[in-house]
N, C-alpha and C positions, 0 to 999 in steps of 0.2 A: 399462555404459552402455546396452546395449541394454534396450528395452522389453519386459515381459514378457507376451506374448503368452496363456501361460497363464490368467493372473490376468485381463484383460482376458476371454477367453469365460468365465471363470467368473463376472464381474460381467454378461457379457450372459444367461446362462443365469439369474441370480439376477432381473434385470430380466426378463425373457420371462415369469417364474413368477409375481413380485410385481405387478409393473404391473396385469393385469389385475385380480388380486385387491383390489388398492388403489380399481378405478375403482369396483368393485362398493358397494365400503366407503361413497366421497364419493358416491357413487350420478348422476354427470357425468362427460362426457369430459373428460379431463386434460391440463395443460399439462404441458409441458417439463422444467419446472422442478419439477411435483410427480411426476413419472415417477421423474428422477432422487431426490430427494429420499427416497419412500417405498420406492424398490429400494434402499437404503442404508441403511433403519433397521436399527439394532444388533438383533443375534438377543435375542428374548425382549421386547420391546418390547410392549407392546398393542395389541392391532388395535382402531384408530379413525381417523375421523376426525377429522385434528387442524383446529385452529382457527388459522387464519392471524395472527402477531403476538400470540399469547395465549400459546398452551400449548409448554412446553419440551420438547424430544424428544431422544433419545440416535441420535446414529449413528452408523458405521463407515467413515471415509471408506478410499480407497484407498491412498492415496502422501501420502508427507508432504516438503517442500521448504525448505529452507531456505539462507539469506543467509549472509555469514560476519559480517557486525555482530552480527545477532541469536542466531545458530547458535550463538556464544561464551556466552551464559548460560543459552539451550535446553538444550546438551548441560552445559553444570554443571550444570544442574537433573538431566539425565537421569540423570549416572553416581550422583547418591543414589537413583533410584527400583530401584537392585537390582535391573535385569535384565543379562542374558547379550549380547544381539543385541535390534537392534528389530523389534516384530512386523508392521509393517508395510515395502513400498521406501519408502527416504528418499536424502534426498541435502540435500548442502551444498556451497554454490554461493560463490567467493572475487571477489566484484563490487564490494563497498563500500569497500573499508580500500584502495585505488590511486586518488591522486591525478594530477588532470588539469594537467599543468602546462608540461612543453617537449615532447611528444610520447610517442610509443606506448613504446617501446623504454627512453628512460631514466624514464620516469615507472613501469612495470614492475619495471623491476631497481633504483629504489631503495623501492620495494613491497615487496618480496620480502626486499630488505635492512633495512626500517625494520620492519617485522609480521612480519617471521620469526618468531619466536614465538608470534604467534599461529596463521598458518597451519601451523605445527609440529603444535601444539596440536591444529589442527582435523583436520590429518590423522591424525594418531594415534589419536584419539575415534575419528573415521569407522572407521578401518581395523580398531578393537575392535570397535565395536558393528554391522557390518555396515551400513555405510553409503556411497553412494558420493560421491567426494569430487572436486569439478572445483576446478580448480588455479586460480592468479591469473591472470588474462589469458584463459581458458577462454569469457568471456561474460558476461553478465547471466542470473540468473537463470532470469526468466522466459521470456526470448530462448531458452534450452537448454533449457526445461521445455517449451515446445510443440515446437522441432523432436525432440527425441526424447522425452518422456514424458506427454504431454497424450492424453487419447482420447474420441471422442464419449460422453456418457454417464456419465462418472467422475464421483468424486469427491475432492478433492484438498485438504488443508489448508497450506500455508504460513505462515512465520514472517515474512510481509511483506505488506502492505497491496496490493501490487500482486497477488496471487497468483492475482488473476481475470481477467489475460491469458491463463489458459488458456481460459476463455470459447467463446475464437475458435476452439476446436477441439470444443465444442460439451459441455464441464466445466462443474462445479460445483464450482471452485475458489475457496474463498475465505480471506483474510487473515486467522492469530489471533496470540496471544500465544505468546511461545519455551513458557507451563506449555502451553496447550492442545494446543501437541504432544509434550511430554511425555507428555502423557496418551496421545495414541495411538500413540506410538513405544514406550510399556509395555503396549500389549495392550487400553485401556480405551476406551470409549466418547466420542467427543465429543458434546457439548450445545451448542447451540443450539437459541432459539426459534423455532420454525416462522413462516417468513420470508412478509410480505405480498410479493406478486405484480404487480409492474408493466409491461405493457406496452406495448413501442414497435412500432406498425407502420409500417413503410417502403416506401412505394410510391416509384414512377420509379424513375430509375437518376442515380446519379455521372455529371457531365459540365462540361467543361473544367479550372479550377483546383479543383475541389471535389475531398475529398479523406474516406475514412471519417472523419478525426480530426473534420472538420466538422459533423458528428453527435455524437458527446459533446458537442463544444462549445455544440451547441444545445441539447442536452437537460440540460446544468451551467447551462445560460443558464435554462432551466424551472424545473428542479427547484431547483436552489441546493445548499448544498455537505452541507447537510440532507436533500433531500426523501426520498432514497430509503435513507434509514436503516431498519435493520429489513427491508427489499423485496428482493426478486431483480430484475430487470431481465430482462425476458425478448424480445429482438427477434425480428423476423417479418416475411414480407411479400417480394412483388417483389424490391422494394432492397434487403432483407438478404443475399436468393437471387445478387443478380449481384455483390456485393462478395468478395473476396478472405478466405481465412483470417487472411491476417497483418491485415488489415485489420479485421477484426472483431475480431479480438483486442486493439488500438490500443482499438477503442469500450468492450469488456468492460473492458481495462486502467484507462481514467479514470473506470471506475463509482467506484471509490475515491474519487473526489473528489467525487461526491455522496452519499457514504457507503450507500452499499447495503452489501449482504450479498454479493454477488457480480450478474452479468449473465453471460448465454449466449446463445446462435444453437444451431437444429435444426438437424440433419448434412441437409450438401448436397453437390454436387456441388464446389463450392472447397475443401470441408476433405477430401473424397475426391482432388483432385488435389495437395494439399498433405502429406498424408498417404504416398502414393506417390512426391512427388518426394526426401519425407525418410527414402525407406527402409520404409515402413512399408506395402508392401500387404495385408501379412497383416492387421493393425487393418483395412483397409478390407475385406479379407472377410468378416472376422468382423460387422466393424459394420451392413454390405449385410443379412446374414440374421436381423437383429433391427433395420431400417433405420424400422420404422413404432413403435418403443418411445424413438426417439430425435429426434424431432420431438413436437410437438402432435399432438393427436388432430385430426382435419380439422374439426371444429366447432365448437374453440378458436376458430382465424384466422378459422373466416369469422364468429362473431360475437364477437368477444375482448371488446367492453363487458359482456357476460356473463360471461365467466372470472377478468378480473383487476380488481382492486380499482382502479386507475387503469390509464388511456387513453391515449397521446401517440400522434399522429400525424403523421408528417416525409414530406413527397414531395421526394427525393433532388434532383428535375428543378429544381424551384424553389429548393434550398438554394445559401444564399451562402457563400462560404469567410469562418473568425472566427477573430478575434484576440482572445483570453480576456486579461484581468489590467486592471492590474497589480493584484499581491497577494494576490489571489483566482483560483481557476480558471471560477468560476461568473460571473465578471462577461464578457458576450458580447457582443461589435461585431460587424456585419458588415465585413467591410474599406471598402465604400461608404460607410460610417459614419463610418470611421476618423478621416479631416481631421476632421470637427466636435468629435468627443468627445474629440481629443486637444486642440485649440484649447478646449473650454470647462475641461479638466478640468488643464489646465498638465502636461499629461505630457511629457518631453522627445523631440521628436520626431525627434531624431538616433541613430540605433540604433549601436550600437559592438558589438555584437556579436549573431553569428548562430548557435546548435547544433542540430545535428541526432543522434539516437541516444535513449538512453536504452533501459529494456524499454519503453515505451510505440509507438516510430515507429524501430526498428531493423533493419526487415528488408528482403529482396533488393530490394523492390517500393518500400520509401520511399526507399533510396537510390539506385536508379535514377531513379524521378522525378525526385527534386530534384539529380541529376545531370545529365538533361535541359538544367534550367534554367541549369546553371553551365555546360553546354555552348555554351549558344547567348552566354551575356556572353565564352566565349571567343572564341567564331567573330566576336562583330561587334570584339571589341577592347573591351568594357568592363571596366574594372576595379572593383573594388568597391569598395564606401565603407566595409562593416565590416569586421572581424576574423570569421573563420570556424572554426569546428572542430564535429569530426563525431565521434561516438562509436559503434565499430561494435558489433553485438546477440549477435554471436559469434564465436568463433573461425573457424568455419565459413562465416558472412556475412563475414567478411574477407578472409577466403583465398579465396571464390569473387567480389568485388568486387573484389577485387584482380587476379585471373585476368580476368577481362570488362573489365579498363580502366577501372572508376568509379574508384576511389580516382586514377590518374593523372588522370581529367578536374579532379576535386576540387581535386590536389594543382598543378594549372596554375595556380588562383587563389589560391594560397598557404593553401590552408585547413592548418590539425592535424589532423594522425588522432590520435586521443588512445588508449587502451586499449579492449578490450572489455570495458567495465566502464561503472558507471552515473556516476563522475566530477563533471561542475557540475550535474547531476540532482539528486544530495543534498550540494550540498555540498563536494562533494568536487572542488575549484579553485582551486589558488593562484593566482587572476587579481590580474598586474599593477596595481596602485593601488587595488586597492578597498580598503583600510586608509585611504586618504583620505577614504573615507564622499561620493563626489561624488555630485551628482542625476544620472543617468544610466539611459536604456533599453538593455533587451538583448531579444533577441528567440528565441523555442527554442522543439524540438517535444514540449520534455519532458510531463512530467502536473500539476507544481506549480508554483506561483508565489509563495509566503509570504513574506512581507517576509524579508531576508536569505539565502532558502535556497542559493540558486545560489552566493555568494561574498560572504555574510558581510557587506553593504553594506546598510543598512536602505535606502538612497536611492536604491537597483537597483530599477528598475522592470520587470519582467522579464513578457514577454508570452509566452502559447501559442498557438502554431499547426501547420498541417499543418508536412512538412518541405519542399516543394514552394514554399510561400506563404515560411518561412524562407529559403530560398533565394534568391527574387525581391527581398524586402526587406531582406536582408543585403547585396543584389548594390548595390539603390535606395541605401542609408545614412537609410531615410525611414522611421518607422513609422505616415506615413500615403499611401505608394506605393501603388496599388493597380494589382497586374499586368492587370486585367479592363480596363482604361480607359488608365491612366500609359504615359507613354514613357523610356526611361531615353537619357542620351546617351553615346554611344561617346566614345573619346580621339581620334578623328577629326573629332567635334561632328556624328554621325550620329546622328537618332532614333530610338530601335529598340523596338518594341514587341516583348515577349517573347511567344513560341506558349505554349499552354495546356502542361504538363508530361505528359510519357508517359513509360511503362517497363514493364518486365516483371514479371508478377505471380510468377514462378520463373525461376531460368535454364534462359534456353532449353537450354545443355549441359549443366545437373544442376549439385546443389552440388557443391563439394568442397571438401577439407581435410586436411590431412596429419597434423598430430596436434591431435586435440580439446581434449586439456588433462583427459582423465578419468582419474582413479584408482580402482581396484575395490577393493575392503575384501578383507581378509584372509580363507579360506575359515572360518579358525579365530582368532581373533582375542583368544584366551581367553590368549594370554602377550603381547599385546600393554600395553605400559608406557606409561602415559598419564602426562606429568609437569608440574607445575603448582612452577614453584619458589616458596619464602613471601617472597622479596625482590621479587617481580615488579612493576612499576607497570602490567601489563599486564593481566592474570590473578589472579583471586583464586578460590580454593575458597570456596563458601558455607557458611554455617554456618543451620539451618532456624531459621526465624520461631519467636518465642515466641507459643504457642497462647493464648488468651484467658482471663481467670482467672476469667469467670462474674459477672462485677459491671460495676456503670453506672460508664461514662465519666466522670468530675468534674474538675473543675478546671482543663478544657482553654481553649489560648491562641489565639487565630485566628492561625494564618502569614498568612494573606493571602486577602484579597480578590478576587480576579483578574477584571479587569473586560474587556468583549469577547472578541476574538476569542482564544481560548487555545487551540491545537494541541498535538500531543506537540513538536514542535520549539520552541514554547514550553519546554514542559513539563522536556523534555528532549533538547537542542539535537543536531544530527548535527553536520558540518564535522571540525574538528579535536578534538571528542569523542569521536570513532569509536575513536579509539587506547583508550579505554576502555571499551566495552563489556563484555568480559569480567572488570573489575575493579568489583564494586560500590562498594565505598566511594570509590574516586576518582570515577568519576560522577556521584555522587552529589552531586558539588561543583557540580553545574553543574543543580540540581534547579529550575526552573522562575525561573528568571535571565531567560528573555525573557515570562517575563506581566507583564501592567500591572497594579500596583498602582490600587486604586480610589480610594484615598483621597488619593495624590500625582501618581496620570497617572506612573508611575515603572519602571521594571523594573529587577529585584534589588534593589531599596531597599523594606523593612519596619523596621516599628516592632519591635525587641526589649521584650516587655512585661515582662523580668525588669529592662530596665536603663532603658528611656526614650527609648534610643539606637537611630536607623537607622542599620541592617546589610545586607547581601545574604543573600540567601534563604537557601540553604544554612550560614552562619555564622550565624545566629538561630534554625534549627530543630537545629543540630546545638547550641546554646546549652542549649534546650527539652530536647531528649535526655539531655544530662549532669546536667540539674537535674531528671532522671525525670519533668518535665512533658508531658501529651499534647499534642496539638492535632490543629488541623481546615485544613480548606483549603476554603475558599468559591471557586464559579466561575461562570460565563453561560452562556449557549447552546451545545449540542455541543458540550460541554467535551472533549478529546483528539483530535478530528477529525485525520486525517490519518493519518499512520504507526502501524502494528502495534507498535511497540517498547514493550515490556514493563517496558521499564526506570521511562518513566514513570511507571508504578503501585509499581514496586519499591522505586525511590530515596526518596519521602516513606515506604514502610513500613518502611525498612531505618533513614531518620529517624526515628521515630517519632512519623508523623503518622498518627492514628488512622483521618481518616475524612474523606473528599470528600463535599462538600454541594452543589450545582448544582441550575442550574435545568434543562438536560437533559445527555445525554450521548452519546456517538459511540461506537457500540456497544463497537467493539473495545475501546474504552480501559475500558469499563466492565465486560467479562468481565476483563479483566487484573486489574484494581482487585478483582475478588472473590477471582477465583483467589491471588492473594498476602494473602487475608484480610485485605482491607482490607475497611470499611464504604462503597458507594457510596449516596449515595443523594442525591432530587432535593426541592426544595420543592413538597410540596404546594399550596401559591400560592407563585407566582413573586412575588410583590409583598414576601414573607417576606425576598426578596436585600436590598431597600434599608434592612430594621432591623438588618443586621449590620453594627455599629460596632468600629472601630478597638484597643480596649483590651478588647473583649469575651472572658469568661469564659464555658466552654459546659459546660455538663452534662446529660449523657442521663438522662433520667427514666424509662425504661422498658425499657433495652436488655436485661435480664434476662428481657423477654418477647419478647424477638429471634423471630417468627414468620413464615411465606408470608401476604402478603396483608394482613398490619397494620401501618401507619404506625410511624415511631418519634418520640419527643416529646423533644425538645431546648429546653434553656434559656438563652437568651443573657444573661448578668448585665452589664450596663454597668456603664463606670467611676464613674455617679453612683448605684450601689445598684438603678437600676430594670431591669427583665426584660421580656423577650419571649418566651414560650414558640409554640415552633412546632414542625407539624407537617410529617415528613420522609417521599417514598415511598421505595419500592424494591421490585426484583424480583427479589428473592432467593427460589429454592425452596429443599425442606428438607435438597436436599445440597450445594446452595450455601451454606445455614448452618453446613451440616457444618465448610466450607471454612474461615469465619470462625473457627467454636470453635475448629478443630485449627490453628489456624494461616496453614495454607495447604493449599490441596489438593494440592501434593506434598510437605507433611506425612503426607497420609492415604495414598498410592499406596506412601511409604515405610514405613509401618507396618503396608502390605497391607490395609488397611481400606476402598479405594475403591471 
């Protein structure tokens, strides 16, 4: 469990050398984000300077993290790549597969009873390959990756879209696919394209209901769930300086939802006393004597419209607290706004329920605030109007909130402690009647909001906010209460105006915890018996992708159309599919069952073009497959937005769907889609989506010159004889084609070719 201190001054020693050398290279002072980045290039690299959003660069990140949803097909990937131990710390984290449903205790122990084999499984892996393995109930993630493994300056890959909550501690952590950590849990280089550079500067300071979460939400309200695709996010300034670590890590954490590449904060003074409270002064000595390599150069901040490609600038003093959704994270109210835009927009403005937790808003410091506020509805005698539950971020945030009295203040208003796990976050919520499909608001200080994600209800309108603002409007029953102004009344018919929310940024007595929930992997791990039985509906061994056979695509079928917004929980839904991740073929039943069809406004309903008949998705391309036909899959804007899960890209290759056509796409889902030798690629004119018809027949006319930098030329044959030949980009380099030939690129890693 412990963080390895060595490895840390060996990356400060590596930065101390490189950094300056790198400034000499860009011939400017450097940001943050490019310090970290170029002290990280994988050895033997070229010296240049690279080109922001252009040129692909190989690099070596630190520590690799992973989830137990995703972990389950990572580590099937991994035990083909024929290594011993991984070459990098990793670890795998049991957050996902525990349902939030009567509380902590019995929603745990029938976790443990229902996924028994799986977390069997993952222990066993872990305990082979030198890995550390946190048990069910352990935490969230991201929650256990900052209090013990996050450090100013790293760099960190995860098998989860959130994996840039480390941020807050002043990382380059960011979200990929279970291969891309394959690849560096076998030794090899990761790739990514050198990230454009956006920064926020943040003048004033937080004051009264405002809250960090209040900052992403403005700057999702900016950017949209697009803007910072490809970007790093780089905060600064005053107001980043007087904010809290866990709290920056909250702003880093929902960069994910406007798709960046990750966000960061330069070490200050809050991640040095965060650092120390969590055990870790040595990282803060270490970090002090290389303390100016891990900030901006001083002529970034002060003229940053010079350094980074875009500008935003938020003064903390004037920010309003926001209620984000429904549906979207990027859609932003300010709470003063609320009444009107719920009365024009027919939202329901009865809230039935309030959450607090997730990895995004789990720590000492949010659950104190918004126990504040449940403190004071008890002192005057209010009761609330909604249903409450709280998800705590770790074992450790439990055990020490449970010691300081929050969880009893919580538990006086009837709230749930649910697990320490991520629970109605992804899905994971047997809530009471939502299989009734009613129009109904909920309110949480989760990071998403996607039609259905919380509990399965498309007619959930489900809002983000601080956990502080959740609190007050869970207490209201109002989701247009606004604590700045509103009075709620007592059971006495007392007025009570709620005080602004305060708490502590650490316990004042230190954490504590009695047992974490960590397992150390075996010293030797080499008789370690890892068992996958062939009856499992849980578990499947994979068997590797058929490598490509050098010839043009012909005679493929369109599965579908996919019109607007298509996420991977579209794509590839969580909830009560979670039981399957580790099994490809069963998942694969459920392969993009929530995209809209273009042609009927429909989900899971396509045309079978062998029969005539509409099918559900998965039963017409698994049609396609047995009749050795290919096909394609047409989609809109930021196609995959949202979650890291790989499966997305897997499940149509595992169908045999050859190749996603869009008009853009959401990075991650798009490295996934190569890495599993699949063809992504986007229209040259976007205008190309609206000639793709129904019955359409497609064939590549030039895939045999599959090269970096040249179009591919596709032929759409309609059902009445006539064609549209169109022009396809992509940014495929020439080991990314590699990928495509051999299959997959842990094709090539297995035949030691990468």
């Amino acid at each position: 469990m412990a963080f390895d201190i060595e490895m840390i001054e060996k990356v400060y020693a590596t930065m101390a050398s490189r950094v300056d050398k790198a400034r000499e290279l860009v011939g400017r002072p450097l940001t943050l984000s490019e310090k970290i980045l170029y002290s990280h290039l994988w050895e033997g690299t070229p010296s240049q300077a690279f080109t922001r959003g252009k040129d692909y660069v190989d690099f070596a990140p630190d520590r690799v993290a992973c989830q137990d949803a995703t972990a389950q097909m990572a580590l099937l990937q991994f035990m083909h790549a024929g290594k011993k131990t991984v070459a990098v710390p990793t670890t795998v984290h049991c957050d996902h597969l525990i349902q939030a449903k009567n509380g902590a205790a019995e929603d745990l122990a029938f976790a443990n009873k229902q996924s028994k084999e799986v977390f069997d499984f993952l222990s066993s892996v872990s305990n082979k390959y030198g890995i550390g393995f946190w048990k069910p109930g352990s935490g969230i993630i991201h929650q256990i990756v900052l209090e013990n493994y996050a450090f100013p300056g790293g760099m960190m890959i995860g098998t989860d879209s959130h994996t840039v909550n480390a941020g807050g501690l002043g990382m380059l952590a960011i979200g990929v696919g279970g291969a891309d950590a394959v690849d560096v849990m076998s030794g090899m280089s990761w790739e990514l394209k050198f990230p454009k550079l956006i920064g926020v500067k943040l003048t004033g300071k937080l004051n009264g209901w405002t809250a960090p979460k209040d900052v992403i939400l403005k700057v999702a309200d900016i950017l949209t769930v697009k803007g910072g695709t490809g970007a790093i996010v780089e905060y600064f300034g005053e107001g980043a300086e007087s904010m809290s670590c866990t709290g920056k890590g909250t702003i880093c954490n929902m960069g994910a939802e406007i798709g960046a590449t990750t966000s960061t904060f330069g070490y200050d003074d809050s991640m040095r006393r965060y650092l120390a409270a969590t055990g870790r002064q040595d990282v803060v000595n270490a970090a002090d004597k290389v303390a100016s390599y891990l900030t901006a150069d001083a002529e970034v901040y002060a003229n940053p419209a010079q350094y980074f490609d875009q500008l935003i600038e938020i003064n903390l003093s004037e920010l309003e607290p926001h209620i984000n959704g429904p549906f979207t994270p990027d859609r932003g109210t300010p709470v003063s706004k609320m009444k009107a835009e719920a009365e024009a927009n027919g939202w329901p403005i009865k809230v039935e329920w309030g959450l607090i937790g997730s990895c995004t808003n789990s720590s000492y410091e949010d659950m104190s605030r918004a126990a504040s506020i449940v403190e004071q509805a008890v002192a005057y005698g209010i009761t609330p109007k909604a249903e409450f539950g709280i998800n705590p971020g770790s074992e450790q945030i439990r055990y020490t909130i449970e010691r300081d009295g929050i969880i009893a203040t919580f538990e006086k208003m009837g709230t749930k402690v649910f697990t320490n796990a991520c629970g109605p976050c992804i899905g994971q919520w047997d809530r009471a009647g939502a299989d009734k499909q009613e129009k109904n608001t909920i309110i949480h200080s989760f990071n998403r909001n996607f039609s259905k994600r919380a509990d399965g209800n498309p007619n959930t309108h489900a809002f983000v906010t601080s956990p502080e603002m959740v609190a007050a409007i869970a207490i209201s029953g109002r989701l247009d209460f606004n604590p700045l102004t509103d009075t709620l009344l007592s059971d006495s018919g007392q007025e009570v105006k709620l005080n602004p929310p305060h708490g502590d940024e650490l316990p004042t007595k230190g954490f504590e915890v009695e047992d974490p929930g960590f397992q150390p992997p075996a010293a030797d791990g080499s008789s370690v018996e890892v068992i996958v039985s062939p009856t499992s509906d849980r578990l499947q061994l994979l068997a590797p992708f058929e490598p490509w056979d050098g010839k043009n695509i012909t005679g493929a079928k369109l599965l579908i159309k996919a019109f607007g917004k298509c996420t991977t929980d579209h794509i590839s839904m969580a909830g009560p599919w979670l039981r399957y991740r580790g099994h490809l073929d069963n998942i694969s039943n459920n392969m993009l069952i929530g995209a809209e069809n273009a042609f009927n406004n429909k989900a899971n309903s396509v045309k079978n073009q062998l029969t005539g008949a509409y099918d559900e998705v998965p039963k017409v391309q698994r049609a396609y497959k047995a009749a050795g036909v290919p096909s394609i899959v047409v989609g809109d804007q930021n196609y995959g937005e949202g979650s890291s899960r790989e499966h997305a890209a897997m499940e149509p290759r595992f169908l045999g769907v050859k190749a996603v056509l869009v008009k853009s796409f959401a990075r991650i889902h798009e490295t996934n889609l190569k890495k599993q030798g699949m063809l992504a690629l986007t229209f040259a004119n976007e205008a190309d989506y609206d000639k793709i018809q129904e019955d359409d027949t497609i064939n590549f006319l030039d895939l045999t010159e599959f090269a970096p930098g040249k179009p591919l030329t596709l032929e759409f044959v309609h059902a009445d004889g006539s064609k549209d030949v169109i022009l396809a980009n992509h940014t495929y380099n020439e080991s990314q084609i590699g990928w495509f030939v051999a299959g997959s690129a842990l094709n090539l890693i297995a035949a030691g070719k990468a």
